[in-house]
N, C-alpha and C positions, 0 to 999 in steps of 0.2 A: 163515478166520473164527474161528478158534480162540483169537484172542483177544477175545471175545467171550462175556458174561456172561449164563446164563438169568436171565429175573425170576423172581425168589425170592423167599421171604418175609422175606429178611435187613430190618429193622430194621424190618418191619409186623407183627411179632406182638405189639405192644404201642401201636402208632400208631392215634389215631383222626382223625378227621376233625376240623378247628378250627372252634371255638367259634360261635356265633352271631355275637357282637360285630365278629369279625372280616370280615363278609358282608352287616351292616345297619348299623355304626355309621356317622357321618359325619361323628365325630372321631376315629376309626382311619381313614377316608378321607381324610382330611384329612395326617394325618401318613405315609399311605402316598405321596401324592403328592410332600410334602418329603423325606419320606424316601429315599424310594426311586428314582420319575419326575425327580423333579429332582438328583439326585446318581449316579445309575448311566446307562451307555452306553443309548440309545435307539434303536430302530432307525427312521429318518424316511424310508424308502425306496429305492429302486435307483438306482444311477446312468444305466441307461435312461431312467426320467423325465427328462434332462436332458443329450442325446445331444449339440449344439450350444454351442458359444458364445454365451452371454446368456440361455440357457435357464433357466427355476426353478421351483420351487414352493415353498409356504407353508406347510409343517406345524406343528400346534399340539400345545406339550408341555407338561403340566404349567399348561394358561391361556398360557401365552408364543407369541407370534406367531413364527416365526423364515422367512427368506428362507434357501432353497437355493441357489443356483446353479453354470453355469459360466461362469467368467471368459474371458478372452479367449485367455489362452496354454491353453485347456481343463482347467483346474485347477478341482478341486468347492472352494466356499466357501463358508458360514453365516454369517448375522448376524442379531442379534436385526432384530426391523422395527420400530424403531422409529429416526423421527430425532431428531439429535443438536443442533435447536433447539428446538424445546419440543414435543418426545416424539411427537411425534404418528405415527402407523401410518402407515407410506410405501407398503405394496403392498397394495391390497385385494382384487386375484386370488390363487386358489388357485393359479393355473399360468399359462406365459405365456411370454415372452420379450423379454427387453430389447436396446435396441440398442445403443448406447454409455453409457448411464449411467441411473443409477437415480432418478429426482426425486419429494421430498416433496411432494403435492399440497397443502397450507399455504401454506408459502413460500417452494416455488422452491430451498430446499438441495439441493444436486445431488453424488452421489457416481457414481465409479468403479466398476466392474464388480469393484474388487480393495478394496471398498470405503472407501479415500479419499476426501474433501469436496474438490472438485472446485470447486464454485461455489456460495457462497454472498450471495446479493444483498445492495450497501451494505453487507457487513458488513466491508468495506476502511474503510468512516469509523468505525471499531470500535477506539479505541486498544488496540495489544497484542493483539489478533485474530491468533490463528495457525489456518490450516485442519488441520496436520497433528494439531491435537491435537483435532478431530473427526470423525473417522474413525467408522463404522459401529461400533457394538460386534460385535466377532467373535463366535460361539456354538465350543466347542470339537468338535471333528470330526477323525474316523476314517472309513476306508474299508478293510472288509472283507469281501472277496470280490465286490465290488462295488455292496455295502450301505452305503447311507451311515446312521452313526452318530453321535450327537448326543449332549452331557453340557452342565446346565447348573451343575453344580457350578464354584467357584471356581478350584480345582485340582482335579479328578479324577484318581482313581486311573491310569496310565498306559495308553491302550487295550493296549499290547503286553503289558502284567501281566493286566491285566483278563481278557484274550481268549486267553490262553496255551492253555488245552487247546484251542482249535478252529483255531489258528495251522496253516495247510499244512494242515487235516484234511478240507479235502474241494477242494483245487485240482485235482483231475480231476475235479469238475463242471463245470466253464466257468464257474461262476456269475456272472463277471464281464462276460463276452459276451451271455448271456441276455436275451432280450424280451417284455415281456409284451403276451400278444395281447387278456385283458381283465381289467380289474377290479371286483369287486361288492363295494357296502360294504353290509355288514348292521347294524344296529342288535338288541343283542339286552337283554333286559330279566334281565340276571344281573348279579351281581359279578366282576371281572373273573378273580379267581382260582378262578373255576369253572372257566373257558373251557380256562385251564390244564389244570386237575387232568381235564377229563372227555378233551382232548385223548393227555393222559400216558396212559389206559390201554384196553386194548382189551376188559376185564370185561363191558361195557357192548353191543358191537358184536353177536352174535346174534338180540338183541330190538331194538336201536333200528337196528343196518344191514343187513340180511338180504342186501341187495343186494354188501355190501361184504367180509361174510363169507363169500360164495361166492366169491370173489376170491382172498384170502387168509385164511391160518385163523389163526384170534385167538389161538389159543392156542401159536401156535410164535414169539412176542416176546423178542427178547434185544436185551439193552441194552449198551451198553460205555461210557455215559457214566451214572452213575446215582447221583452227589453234586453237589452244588455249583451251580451256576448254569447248568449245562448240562446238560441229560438227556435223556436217550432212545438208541435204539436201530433195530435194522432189524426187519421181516418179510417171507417169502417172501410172492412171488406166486405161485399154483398153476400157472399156462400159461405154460409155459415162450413165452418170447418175446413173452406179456402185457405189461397193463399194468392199473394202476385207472381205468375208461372205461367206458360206457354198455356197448360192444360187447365189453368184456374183454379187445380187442387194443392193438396200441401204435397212434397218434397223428399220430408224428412223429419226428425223425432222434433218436435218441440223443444223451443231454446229459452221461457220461461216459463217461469214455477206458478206462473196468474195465469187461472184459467181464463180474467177477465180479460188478458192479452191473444185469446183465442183468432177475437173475428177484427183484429184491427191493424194498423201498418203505424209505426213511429219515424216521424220526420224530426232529424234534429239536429239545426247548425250549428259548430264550434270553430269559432271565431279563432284563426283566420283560416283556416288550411285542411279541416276535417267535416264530411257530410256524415250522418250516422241514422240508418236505415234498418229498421228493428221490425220482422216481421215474422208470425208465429213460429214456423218453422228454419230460420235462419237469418243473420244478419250483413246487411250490405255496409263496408264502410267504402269513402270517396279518400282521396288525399288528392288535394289540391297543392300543386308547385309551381309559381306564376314562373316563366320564361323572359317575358317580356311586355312592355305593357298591350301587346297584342296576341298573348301566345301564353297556353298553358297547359303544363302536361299533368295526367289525373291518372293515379292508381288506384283500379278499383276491386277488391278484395270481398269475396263472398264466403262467410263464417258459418259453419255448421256444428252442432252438437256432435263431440268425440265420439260419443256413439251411436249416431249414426252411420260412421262408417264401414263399408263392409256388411251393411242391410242390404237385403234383398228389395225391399222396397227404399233405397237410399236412390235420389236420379236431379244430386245439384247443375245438370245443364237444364232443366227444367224451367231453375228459378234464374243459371246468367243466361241462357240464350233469349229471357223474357226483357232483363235490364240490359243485358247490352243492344238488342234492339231499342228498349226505351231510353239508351242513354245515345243512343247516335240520335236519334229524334233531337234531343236535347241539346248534342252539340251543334247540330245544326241549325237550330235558332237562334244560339249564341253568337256560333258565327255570322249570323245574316243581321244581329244586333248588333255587332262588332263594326260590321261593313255601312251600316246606316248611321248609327250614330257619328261614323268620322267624316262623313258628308259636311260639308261647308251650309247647309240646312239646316243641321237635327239643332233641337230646341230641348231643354228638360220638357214632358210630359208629363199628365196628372199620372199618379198611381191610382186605381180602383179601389172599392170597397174592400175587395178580393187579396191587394197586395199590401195587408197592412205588415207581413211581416219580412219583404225587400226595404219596404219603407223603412222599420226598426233596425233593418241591416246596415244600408246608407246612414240614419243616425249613429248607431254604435262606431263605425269607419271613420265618418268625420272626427267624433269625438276623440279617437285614438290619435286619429294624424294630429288635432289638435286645428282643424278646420273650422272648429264651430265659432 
């Protein structure tokens, strides 16, 4: 672990917290969404949701509908949902699964599972009607580590440039085998880069997790990723062969192949919309979807080793009934952050020694919107 960096106070002795505008506007919301949500990799879920053949769901980015699926040769594919006759929304479940093809509820356009137009009624007495040139619009898509990733930009930046520091940086989690045993969406009444910034540090955790700093001690945080669109770092758990759970033990069968990942917990943000929470025996991820620039809703998804399931000693409300208690803690400072800072008072504030990596997060944000 020696390469590995204490949090210090390198670049927060002069950083404060951003501006109000930045937390209430709703024409900085507005260009955060184009800015940012529609032109940077998205994270739209696991490839778990969509373990089958014809399997999908419906995530919404930036207002855009888009269809997930798997195709038949089990290949993941995206397309906006919209058809390619007169626009109209083809799939109105969240989730589901299709059989041999996908049909607009309209008019009967019928595409492929690879999505190709397939059958489109009468439109053979159509002079010059070609199907191939109706094809689903693709959405562009990556898969990393088993996370399916979404860009709605034109051309986006290349996922392999984009995602370069986290390439191979954690393939001894399995993450790509992982299942999640549940999910709870919470709605919480902040702006979305609170959720961030209160996530990145553990300043906080004595008074609002009492429960979680008997666990692990907040103040032994070191980061090794702490510029850029990627941050965070590990902390020790106290019980040797622990874990974060009601009972303080482990859960379920270990989810990487490092024994050194035994006694520790991995905090790790990905800029803009995924929290990713790696701890011996299973993994937490967050999906963050801002609403509004006061309002955001968060899918949070807990990842266990395939087999685990169906052990005798397998017990994952263990380890959500421990985070979803610690994540209403959470939203409820955000919210009480949310309610101050729009106060006709609030001021930017110093960040601490402690918050050098919310600090990193506001620089990366700026930089993006193009604020600096």
């Amino acid at each position: 672990m020696s390469t590995f960096h204490k949090t210090a106070a390198t670049h927060t002795h002069d950083a404060k917290t951003l501006p109000q505008r930045y937390f209430t506007s709703p024409e900085i919301f507005a260009e955060e969404m184009e800015r940012i949500f529609a032109q940077h990799w998205i994270c739209a879920g696991h490839q778990s949701k969509i373990p089958n053949p014809g399997d999908f769901f419906v995530p919404k980015v930036t207002g855009e509908s888009l269809i997930i699926l798997r195709d038949r040769r089990g290949e993941i594919r995206g397309f906006y949902n919209v058809c390619r006759h007169r626009g109209t929304r083809i799939c109105e479940r969240s989730h589901g699964q299709f059989h041999e093809s996908i049909q607009c509820p309209y008019h009967a356009w019928t595409y492929g599972l690879d999505g190709r137009l397939i059958g489109a009624p009468h439109m053979s007495q159509s002079e010059g009607f070609d199907k191939t040139q109706h094809s689903l619009h693709t959405v562009n898509l990556a898969i990393w580590e088993g996370f399916i990733f979404v860009n709605l930009a034109p051309a986006p930046e290349p996922f392999a440039l984009a995602f370069a520091p986290l390439i191979n940086k954690f393939s001894h989690w399995n993450l790509p085998k992982l299942k999640s045993a549940k999910r709870i969406e919470y709605t919480v009444a902040a702006n979305w880069k609170l959720i961030f910034e209160n996530y990145s540090e553990c300043y906080h955790c004595p008074l609002v997790h009492p429960t979680l700093a008997k666990l692990t001690p907040y103040d032994q945080a070191e980061n090794d990723l702490y510029e850029g669109a990627f941050l965070g770092g590990f902390m020790p758990i106290r019980k040797n062969g622990g874990s974060l759970t009601m009972s303080g033990n482990s859960c379920a069968l270990p989810v990487s192949e490092k024994d050194a990942d035994d006694d520790l917990v991995y905090y790790y943000s990905i800029f803009p919309n995924m929290l990713l929470s790696m701890h011996p025996d299973y993994v937490m991820a967050h999906l963050i979807w801002p609403q509004a620039p006061d309002r955001a809703s968060i899918f949070c998804d807990w990842y266990f080793h395939p087999e685990a399931f169906g052990r005798d000693d397998f017990n994952p409300n263990d380890a959500v009934e421990f985070w979803d208690m610690t994540n209403k803690q959470d939203w409820h400072v955000c919210e009480l952050s949310q309610q101050g800072l729009s106060s006709r008072r609030y001021q930017p504030g110093p960040y601490s020694p402690r918050e050098s990596i919310p600090a990193a997060f506001d620089r990366e944000y700026l930089r993006v919107l193009e604020e600096t």
